[in-house]
N, C-alpha and C positions, 0 to 999 in steps of 0.2 A: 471728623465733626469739629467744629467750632470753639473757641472754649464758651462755658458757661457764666452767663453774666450772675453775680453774686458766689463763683468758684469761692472756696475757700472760707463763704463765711458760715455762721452755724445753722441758717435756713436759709431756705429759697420760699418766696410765696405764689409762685404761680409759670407751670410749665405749658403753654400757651400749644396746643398741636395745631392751632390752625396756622399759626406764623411760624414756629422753632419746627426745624428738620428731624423726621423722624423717621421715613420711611424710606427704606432703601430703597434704587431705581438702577434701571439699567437702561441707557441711553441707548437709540439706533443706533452710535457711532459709537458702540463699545464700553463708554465711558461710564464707572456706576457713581453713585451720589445720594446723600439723605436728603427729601425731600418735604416741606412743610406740605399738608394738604391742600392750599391755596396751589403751591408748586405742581403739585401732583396733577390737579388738574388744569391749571395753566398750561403746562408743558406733554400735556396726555398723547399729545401727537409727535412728539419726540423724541417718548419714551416706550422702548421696548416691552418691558414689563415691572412691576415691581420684584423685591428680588427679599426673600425672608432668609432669616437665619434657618430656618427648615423651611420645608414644600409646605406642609400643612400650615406654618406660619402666612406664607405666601394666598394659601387660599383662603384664610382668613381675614386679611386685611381684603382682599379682594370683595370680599362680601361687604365692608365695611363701606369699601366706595360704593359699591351697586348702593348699598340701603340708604348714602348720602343723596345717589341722583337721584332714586324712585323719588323721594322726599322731596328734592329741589323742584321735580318736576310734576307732581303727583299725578306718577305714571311714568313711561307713558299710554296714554288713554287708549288709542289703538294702533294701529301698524300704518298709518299715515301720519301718525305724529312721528314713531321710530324713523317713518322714512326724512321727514324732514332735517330731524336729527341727523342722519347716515348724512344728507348732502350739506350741513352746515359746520365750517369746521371750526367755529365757534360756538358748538353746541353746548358745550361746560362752564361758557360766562355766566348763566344765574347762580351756580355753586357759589360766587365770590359775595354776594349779598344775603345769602342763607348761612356763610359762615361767619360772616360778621354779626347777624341776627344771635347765631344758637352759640357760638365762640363760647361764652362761660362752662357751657357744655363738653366742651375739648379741653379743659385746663386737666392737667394730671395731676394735678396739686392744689385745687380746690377744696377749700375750708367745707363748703358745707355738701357741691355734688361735685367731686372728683372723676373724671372721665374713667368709666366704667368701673367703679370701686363705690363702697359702702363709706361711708362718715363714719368714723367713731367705733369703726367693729375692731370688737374687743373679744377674746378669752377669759373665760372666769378666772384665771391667770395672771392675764393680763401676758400673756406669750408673743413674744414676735418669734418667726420662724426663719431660718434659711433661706434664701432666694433659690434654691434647687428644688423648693415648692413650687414655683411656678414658671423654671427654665428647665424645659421639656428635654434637652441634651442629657440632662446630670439628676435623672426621678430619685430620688432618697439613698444615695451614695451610690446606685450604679448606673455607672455612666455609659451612656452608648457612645456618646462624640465625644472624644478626648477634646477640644478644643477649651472645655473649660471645666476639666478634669483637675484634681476631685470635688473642687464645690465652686459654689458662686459666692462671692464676699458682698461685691457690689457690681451695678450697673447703674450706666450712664441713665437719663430723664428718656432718651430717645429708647435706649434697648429696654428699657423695664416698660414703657408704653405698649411695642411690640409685645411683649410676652403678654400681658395682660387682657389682649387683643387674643390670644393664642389660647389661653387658658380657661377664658368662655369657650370657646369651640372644642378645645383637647383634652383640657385635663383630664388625669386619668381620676376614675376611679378610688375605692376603696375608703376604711374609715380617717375621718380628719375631726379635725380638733370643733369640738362646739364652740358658736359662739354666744355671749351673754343676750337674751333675747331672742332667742332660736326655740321655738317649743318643743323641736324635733331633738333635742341633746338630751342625752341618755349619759351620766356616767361621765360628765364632760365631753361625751364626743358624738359625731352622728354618723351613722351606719351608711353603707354603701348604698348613693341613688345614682349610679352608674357616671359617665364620660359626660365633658361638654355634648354642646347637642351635633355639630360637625364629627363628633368622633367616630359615631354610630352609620355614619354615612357614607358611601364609595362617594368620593368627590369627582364632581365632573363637570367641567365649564370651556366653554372656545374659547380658544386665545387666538387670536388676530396679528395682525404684523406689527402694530400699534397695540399701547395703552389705551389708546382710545377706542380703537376698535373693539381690543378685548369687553373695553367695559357696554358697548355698544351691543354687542353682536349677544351678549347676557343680561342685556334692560328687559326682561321679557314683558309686552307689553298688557296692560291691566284687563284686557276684556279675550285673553287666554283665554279657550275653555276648558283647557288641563287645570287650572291653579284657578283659587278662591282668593278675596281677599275681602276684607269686612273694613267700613267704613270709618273704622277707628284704628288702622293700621298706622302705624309710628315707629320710630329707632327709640333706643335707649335713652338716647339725649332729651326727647322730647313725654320724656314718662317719671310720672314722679319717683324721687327717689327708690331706693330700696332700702328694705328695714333688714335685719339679720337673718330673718328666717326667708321661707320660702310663700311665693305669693299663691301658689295653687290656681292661678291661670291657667287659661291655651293661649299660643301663639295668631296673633289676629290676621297675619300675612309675611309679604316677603320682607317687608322693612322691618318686622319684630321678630322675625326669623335670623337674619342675618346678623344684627348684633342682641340675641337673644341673652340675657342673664344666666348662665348656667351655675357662676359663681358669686359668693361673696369675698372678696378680694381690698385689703389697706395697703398700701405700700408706704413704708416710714423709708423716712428721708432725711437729709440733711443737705448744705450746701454743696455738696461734691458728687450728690449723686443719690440711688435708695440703696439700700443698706438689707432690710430686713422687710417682710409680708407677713400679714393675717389671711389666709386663703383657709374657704369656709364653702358647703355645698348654698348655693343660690335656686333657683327656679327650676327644677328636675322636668324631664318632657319624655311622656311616648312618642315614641317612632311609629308606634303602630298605627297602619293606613293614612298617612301622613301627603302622602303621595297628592294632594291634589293643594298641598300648602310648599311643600320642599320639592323645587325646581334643579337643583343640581346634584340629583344624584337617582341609580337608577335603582329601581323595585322589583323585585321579587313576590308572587302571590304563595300565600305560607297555607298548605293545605292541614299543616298539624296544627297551626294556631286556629284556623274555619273549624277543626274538629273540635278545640278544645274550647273556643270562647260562642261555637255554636252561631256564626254568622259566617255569610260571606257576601265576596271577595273579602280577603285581608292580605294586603299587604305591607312585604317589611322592605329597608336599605337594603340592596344588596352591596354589602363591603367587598372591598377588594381583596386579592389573595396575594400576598408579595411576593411568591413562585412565580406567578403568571402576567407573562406581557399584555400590552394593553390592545392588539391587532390579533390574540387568539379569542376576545370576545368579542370582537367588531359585532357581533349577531344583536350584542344587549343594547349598541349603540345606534346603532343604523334599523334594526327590526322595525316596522310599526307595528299599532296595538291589533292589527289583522293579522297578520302576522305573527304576531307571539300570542294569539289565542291558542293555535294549533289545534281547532276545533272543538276547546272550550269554551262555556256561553263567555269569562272571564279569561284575559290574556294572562298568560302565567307570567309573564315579563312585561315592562312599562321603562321604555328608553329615559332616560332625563325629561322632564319639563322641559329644559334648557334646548336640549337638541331637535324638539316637537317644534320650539317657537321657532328653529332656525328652520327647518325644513317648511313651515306656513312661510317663512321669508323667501325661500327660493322656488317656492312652488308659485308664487302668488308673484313674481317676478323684481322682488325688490335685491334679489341678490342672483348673480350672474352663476349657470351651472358648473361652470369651470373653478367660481371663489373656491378657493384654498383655503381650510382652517385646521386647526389641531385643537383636536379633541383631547385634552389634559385628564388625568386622572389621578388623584391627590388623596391620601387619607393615612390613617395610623391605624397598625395592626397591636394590639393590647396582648398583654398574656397576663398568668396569675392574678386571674380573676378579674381583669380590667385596671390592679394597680400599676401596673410598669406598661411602658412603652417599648415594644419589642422590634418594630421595623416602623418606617414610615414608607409608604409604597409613592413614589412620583414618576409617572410614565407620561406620554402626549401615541398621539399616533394623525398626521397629517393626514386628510381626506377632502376632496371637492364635496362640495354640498348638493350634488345632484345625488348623493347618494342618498340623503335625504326626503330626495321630492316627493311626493304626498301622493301625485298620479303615476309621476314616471316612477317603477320599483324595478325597471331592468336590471340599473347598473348597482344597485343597492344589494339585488338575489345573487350576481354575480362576485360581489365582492365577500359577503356571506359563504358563498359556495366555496370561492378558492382559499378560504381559513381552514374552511373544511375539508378540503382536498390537500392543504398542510398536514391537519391534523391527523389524518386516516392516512397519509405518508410516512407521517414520525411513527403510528403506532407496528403498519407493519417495521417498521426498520427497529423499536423494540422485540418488536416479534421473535425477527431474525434472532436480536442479541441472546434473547432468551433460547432459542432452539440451540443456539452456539451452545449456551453453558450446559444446558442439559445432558449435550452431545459430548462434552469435557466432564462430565459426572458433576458438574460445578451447581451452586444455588444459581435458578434465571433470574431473582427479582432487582440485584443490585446492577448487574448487567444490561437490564432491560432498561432499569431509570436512567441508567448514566447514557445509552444509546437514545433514551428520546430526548433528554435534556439537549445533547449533543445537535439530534434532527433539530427540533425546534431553534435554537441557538442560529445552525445553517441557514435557516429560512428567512427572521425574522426579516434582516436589513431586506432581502429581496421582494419581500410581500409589500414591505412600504414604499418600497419605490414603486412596484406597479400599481399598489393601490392609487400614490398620489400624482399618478398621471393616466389614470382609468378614465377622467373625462374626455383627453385627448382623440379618444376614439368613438367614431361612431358604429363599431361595432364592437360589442361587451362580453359577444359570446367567441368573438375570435381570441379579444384578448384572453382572455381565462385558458380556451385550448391553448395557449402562448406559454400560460403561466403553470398549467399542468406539466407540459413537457421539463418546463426550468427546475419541478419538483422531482419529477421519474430521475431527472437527471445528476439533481444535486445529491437527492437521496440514493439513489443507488450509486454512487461514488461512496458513499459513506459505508453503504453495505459491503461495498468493496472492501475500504481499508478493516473491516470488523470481521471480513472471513480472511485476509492476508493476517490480521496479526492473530490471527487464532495459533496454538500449537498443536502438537502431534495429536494429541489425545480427540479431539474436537475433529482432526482430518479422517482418525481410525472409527471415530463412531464407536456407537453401544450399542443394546438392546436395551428399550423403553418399553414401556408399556401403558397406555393409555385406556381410553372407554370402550376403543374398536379395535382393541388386541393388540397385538407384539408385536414393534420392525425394530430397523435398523435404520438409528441417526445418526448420520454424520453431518460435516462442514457441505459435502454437494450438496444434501438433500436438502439441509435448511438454507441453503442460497435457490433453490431450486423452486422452494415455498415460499422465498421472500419477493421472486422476480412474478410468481407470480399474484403477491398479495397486490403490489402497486401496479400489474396490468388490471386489475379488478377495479382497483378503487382511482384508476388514472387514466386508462385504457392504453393506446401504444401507437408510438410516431407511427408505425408501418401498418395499422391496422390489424397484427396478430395479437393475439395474447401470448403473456411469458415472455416478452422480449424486454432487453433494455431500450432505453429510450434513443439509441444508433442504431438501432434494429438488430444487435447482436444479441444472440443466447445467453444464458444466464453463464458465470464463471464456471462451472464447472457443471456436467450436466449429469452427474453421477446420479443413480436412486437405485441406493443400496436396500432395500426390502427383502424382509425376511419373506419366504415365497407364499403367496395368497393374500399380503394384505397390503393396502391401499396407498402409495403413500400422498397423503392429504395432511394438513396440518391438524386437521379434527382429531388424529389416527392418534398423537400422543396429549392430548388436552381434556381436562375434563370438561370444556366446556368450546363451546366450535369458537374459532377466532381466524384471522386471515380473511382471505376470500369469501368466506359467507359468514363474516361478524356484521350484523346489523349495526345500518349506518348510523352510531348515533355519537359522534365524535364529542370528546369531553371538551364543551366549549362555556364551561362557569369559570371567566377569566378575572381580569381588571377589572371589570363594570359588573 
């Protein structure tokens, strides 16, 4: 970055974000660069993507653009205004007279409304605190990202803007310091009212080949009938200040959603840079039933909360889980709400707003079934109690938008089905790991996780590739038998190398005992149960059951049984698994 004009002296008066660079960018042609907002959207077609010190930083700025265009364009109004947007590629010129308009409103260092900060918020103290208050690497001395381990001294006008931006949507939790004029401070300080309002939420937005696209293909347009919005919808900029305490509002729409107040936030400064922060809880929000306000991320219907608050539908975010890639829920992404009823009057699952408006896009022919996009998935996983940040989960998973379409659900069931036909692959090949250990007198549970980790692991790169050339074909149920086999075959290699490196003990077998009496397990029997868990749930190149997927017998065809009894995998489980486990593959993934 540049140096700063007034470097060196004892104040700066005014950090201008519509002119002075602040957002980082990454060009199509590699190149990255801070970008003023003027920048940003001037050059929106030849910029990649915006690029944050974290993901979740990233998805937050990102909201911050959307809440600028709704604004510039109020809407838009319905899906022929989008489309004219989509064909003009100066669609972002009105942004340049609305920033010139609302500009005082962007100053970081604004005397009286300081771009997304409080005037004059003080501690009974009078306390400035730490900058690791509100740079999300370094939460109150333990650091996830070494990068600016062990604290933050200072930061530049441009990185403290960012965090700022971050810490309405992320901050964590837990008790913070009152401030003077807050009626909520107890004791000096105010009690836990949970995470910004992005925190509570599995993030989930298209990204496009372009900035411009991205922010295009996420203008969801105003007469949606998934999303409300009320006729005094506005950004932050455009609302009067905020006092210290909290306003006891709701949020009026997606403009007041996106840069929604969750804190009260001063950043002191001097000419080199900020130095020290007042961060204080701002405007607290339920998440609960939210869902027809918050576009980018997806819902879950909460049957314990309908019991407890005695109403229904209720749903909540469904957060993401940072074990789980973003292609073993493709179900939460791609499902419509017919579909995720599963014969409740209420769908228990509700895709993104965001992903509803693209599939009305390509059902309705404004986006071509072949278009390519990546579905991003963005968010911070919290621990102890919502004070620390524990992972920040960022995945994408590439997909054509025909998987979307509103009439056509072929290739949508199909793409569903072969996560699912992953999924009931990796289980038997835990299966196996577990019959292995039993078989060695060993515990199965650590055996079993490290064998489906491992499947899953196999699969992923192959599943996205056939996903993101699933339109290519006009036949969806060919490709899928395509994609069964590439699984019989990937996974039973792995089955393989897991009965090769077994030792003695695991070849000799034991006697077990199970629900349906006493055998004998060895290393044949459970290769035996595992070729034929995946003819069950895969069926088999040659049309028999129990083969590999070359038509060959399972490695070893031994079935060592003690004499009278079965051998089935039921025979040592308490509970049936393999071959006749109902289909109900664990698919509460990324979304």
């Amino acid at each position: 970055m540049s140096e700063l004009p007034g470097a060196g002296s004892s104040t700066l008066s005014s950090f201008d974000l519509t002119d002075r660079p602040w957002i980082e960018a990454l060009g199509v042609d590699g190149s990255q660069d801070e970008l003023s907002l003027r920048q940003v959207f001037e050059q929106a077609g030849s910029v990649r993507r915006i690029v944050g010190d974290l993901a979740t930083q990233e998805f937050a700025l990102l909201r911050l653009l959307l809440a600028i265009v709704h604004d510039v364009l109020d809407g838009p109004r319905d899906i022929e205004d989008w489309a004219d947007l989509w064909s003009d590629p100066n669609c972002f010129a009105p942004v340049q007279p609305y920033l010139d308009l609302h500009r005082g409103g962007f100053d970081l260092l604004h005397p009286d409304v300081p771009f997304f900060q409080t005037a004059g918020l003080r501690t009974g103290k009078d306390e400035v605190f730490p900058l690791n208050r509100i740079v999300a690497d370094v939460p109150n001395g333990e650091p996830f990202f070494t990068a600016r381990m062990p604290a933050v001294e200072r930061l530049t006008f441009a990185e403290a803007a960012r965090w700022v931006v971050h810490a309405h949507a992320y901050d964590t939790s837990g008790i913070k310091s009152g401030a003077v004029g807050d009626d909520r401070v107890k004791g000096g300080k105010v009690y836990p009212l949970g995470t910004g309002w992005a925190g509570g939420l599995g993030g989930v937005f298209a990204e496009g080949d372009t900035l411009r696209e991205t922010l295009l293909l996420n203008l969801v347009a105003a007469d949606t009938a998934e999303l409300e919005n009320t006729a005094d919808d506005r950004p932050a900029w455009r609302r009067e200040p905020c006092g210290p305490g909290g306003s006891g509002r709701m949020a009026t729409g997606l403009r007041d959603l996106y840069t929604w107040q969750s804190r009260r936030v001063r950043l002191h400064h001097d000419g080199a840079g900020v130095h020290g922060v007042v961060l204080g809880y701002g405007d607290p929000l339920t998440s609960r039933n939210m869902h027809r306000r918050e576009p980018m991320t997806a819902w879950r219907r909460s049957l314990a909360q309908e019991k407890k608050l005695r109403q229904s539908p209720v749903y909540l975010p469904r957060e993401h889980d940072p074990s789980r890639a973003a292609w073993r829920g493709i179900e939460s992404l791609i499902a419509d709400r017919t579909e995720a009823a599963q014969g409740a009057e209420a769908a228990v699952r509700l895709r993104p707003a965001v992903l509803e408006w693209i599939a009305r896009l390509v059902t309705q022919g404004h986006l071509p079934r072949n278009f390519l996009v990546r579905a991003r998935v963005i968010g911070a996983a919290y621990g102890t109690q919502q004070s620390v940040v524990d992972e920040v989960v960022d995945d994408h998973l590439s997909m054509p938008v025909v998987l979307l379409h509103q009439q056509d659900r072929t290739y949508a069931r199909q793409a569903i089905g072969a996560a699912e036909d992953a999924d009931l692959a990796v289980r038997a090949l835990g299966d196996l790991a577990g019959d292995l250990a039993r078989a060695a007198g060993r515990d199965e549970d650590g055996p079993r996780a490290t064998a489906r980790a491992a499947g899953f692991d196999a699969l992923e790169e192959p599943y996205r590739n056939w996903l993101s050339v699933l339109a290519e074909t006009d036949d969806p149920f060919e490709r899928r038998s395509g994609w069964k086999g590439d699984v019989r075959r990937l996974v039973g290699r792995l089955g393989d190398r897991l009965i090769e490196a077994e030792g003695d003990m695991a070849w000799q077998g034991r006697t077990v005992t199970g629900k349906k009496g006493t055998l004998w397990l060895g290393a044949g029997l459970a290769d035996t149960w595992f070729r034929a868990r995946l003819a069950k749930v895969l069926g088999d190149a040659d049309g028999r059951d129990g083969k590999n997927g070359d038509g060959s017998g399972g490695r070893v065809g031994g079935d060592a049984r003690v004499p009278g009894q079965s051998a089935t995998p039921e025979s040592i489980h308490s509970a049936p698994v393999g071959p006749d486990t109902p289909a109900t593959p664990d698919m509460e993934a990324n979304v």
